[in-house]
Phi, psi and omega in degrees: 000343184295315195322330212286321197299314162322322179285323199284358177291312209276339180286328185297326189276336172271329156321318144318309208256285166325326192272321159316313194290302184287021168238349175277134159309077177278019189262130153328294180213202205170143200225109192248171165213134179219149182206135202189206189216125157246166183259134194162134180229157119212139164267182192233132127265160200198137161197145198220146165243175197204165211234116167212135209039075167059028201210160182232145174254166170256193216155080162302097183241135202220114162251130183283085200262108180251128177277001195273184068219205199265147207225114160271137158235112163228164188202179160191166180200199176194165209282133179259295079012099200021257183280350207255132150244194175211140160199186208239138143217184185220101151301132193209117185229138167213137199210180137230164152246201187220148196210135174246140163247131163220140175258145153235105198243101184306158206284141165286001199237327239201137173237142199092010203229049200286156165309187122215146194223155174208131179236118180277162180239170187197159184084003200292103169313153206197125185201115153263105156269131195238151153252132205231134144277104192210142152274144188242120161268079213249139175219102187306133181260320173228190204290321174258009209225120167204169173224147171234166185258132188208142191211154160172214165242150174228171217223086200246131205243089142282123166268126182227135165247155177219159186282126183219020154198157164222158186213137175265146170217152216314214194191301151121172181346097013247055198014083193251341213229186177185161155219130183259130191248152201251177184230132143265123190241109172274138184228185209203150217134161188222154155223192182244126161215185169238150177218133190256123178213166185219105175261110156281143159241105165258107182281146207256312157250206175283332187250292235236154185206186150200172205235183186201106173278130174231121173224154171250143167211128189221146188179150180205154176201176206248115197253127134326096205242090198073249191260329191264190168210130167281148159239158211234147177256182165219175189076211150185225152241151181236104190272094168216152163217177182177211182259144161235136169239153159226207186206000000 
């Protein structure tokens, strides 16, 4: 009967000891590729007046800025510490947006008596690309099936264009009418953001699996826009899966 209290410690200390070894991260590092979608809108507005026939016009621009389409991801690091690891990944969204210009351009004849015209634009090319930086948290939940956590800063690059002059011209006799023509600028910048992610994985052998990513990554930035400067956010949520390996 002495006995009993000892046996159930030692069942209790190997169950323990067994339940650590499957929730400790035993792989060196991991190499993941993903393909998904991120989500994300916003709009921009801008608008400048400009001086004609002794009369001042305006000039509106409204950009429809969609954060969304397909997001290539890879990344990989390796494990420094029990569960705690480090990694690199690379991120690539690519797109377009849409832009309405409406003018209003005073009458050559007449005063007080301005046009008005509106022209859409389409195709305004849109490229985020990130470098992600992350501490890693990975926690085996059963012998294939695990998740990791991941946080840090990324290093996030937009390419953007935008309608950045517009300029009207007659039409001619009885000038009722006006047509505008647009300027477009593609621009390039870099910044700083954060990205939060949660990686479920199951590996299917000890090296290869596959996985379901959810990351937030938020960054904004101040784009020169005329006289003035906009600001553009960037990032979103990224709903991606793919393959994992580890080593």
């Amino acid at each position: 009967m002495k006995r009993i209290p000892w046996l159930v410690c030692g069942f209790l200390w190997l169950a323990f000891d067994a339940s650590a070894q499957l929730r400790t991260w035993s792989d060196r590092g991991f190499a993941n590729l993903n393909g998904g979608s991120q989500t994300g809108s916003q709009d921009l507005s801008a608008s400048w007046t400009f001086s004609r026939f002794g009369e001042e016009g305006r000039v509106d621009v409204q950009h429809g800025i969609d954060r969304s389409g397909g997001v290539f991801d890879v990344s990989g690091g390796a494990r420094i510490w029990w569960n705690l690891g480090f990694g690199v990944g690379y991120s690539r969204v690519s797109g377009t947006t849409d832009a309405t210009v409406q003018g209003s351009v005073p009458h050559p004849l007449f005063v007080r008596r301005p046009r008005s015209a509106t022209v859409s634009v389409s195709e305004l090319t849109r490229t985020e690309q990130a470098v992600h930086f992350q501490v890693v948290w990975l926690t085996p939940i059963v012998r294939q099936l695990d998740v990791a956590v991941s946080v840090g800063p990324s290093v996030v690059t937009l390419e953007q264009a935008l309608v950045t002059n517009a300029d009207a011209s007659e039409v001619g006799p009885p000038f009722s009418q006006v047509n505008i023509a647009t300027t477009t600028t593609e621009q390039t910048k870099r910044t700083a953001g954060l990205n939060l992610g949660v990686d479920v994985n199951y590996m299917v052998t000890r090296t290869w699996g596959a996985g379901l990513l959810l990351r937030y990554l938020r960054a904004s930035i101040d784009l020169p826009f005329r006289a003035d400067a906009v600001s553009l956010d960037m990032g979103g949520f990224h709903v991606a899966g793919g393959v994992r390996v580890r080593f």
